[in-house]
N, C-alpha and C positions, 0 to 999 in steps of 0.2 A: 675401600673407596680411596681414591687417590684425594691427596692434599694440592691444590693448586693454586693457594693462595699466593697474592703478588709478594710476600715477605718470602715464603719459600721459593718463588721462582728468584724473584731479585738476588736469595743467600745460595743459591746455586750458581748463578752467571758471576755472583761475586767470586765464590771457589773457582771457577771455569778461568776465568782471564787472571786471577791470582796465579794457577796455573802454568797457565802459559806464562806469565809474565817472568815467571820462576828458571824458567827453560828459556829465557834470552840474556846473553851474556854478549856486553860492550866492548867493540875492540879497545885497547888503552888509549889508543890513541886518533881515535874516532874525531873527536871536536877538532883536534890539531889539523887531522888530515880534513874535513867538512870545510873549516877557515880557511885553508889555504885555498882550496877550490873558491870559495869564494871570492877571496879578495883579486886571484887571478882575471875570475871573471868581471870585476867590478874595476880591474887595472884597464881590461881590455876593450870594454863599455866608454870607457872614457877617452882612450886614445881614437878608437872607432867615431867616437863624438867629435872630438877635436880634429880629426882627420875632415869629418865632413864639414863642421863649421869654416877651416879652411878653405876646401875642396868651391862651397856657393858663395864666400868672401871672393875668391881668386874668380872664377866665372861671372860672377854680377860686376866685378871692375872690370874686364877684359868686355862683355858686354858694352859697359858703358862707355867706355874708349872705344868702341867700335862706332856705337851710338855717333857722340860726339867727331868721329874723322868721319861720316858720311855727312854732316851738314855740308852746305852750300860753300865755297869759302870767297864768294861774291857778294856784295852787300845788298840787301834785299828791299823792297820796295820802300820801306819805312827812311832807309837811308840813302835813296836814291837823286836827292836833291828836290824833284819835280816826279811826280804821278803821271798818268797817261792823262788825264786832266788838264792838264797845267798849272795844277795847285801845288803849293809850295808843302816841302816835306815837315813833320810834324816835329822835326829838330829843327827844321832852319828859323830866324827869326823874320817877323812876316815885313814891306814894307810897312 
């Protein structure tokens, strides 16, 4: 009769990945070489960042300089002196 109790499966799977685990050997210089990839990647995250935080800095001013030279550069009703009315404008002082 076969034994199938979860303590002999469990001390089985234990030997199995002991196992293996036995038969993997680290290159020496494994974390060195990992870190460097890393910090490469997290250098070029950040320039990439900085890149574009520039990149919509430089467009939203040229935007808004664009903005700003398509106004009027006529003085507009408010500073007109007189309205089509002929009421006095809301800076002049009234008699």
């Amino acid at each position: 009769m076969n034994d199938t109790s979860p303590d002999r499966t469990e001390q089985e799977l234990r030997e199995a990945l002991q196992a293996l685990a036995d038969g993997v050997q680290a290159a020496p210089d494994a974390y060195r070489t990992a870190r460097g990839e890393w910090l490469r990647r997290e250098r070029r995250r950040r320039l990439i960042l900085a890149v574009l935080i520039a990149v919509v800095f430089a467009v939203a001013t040229l935007i808004g300089l664009w903005v700003l030279n398509q106004a009027p550069s006529a003085p507009g009703v408010i500073f007109s002196g007189a309205d089509q009315f002929g009421q006095a404008s809301l800076f002049e002082p009234h008699p």
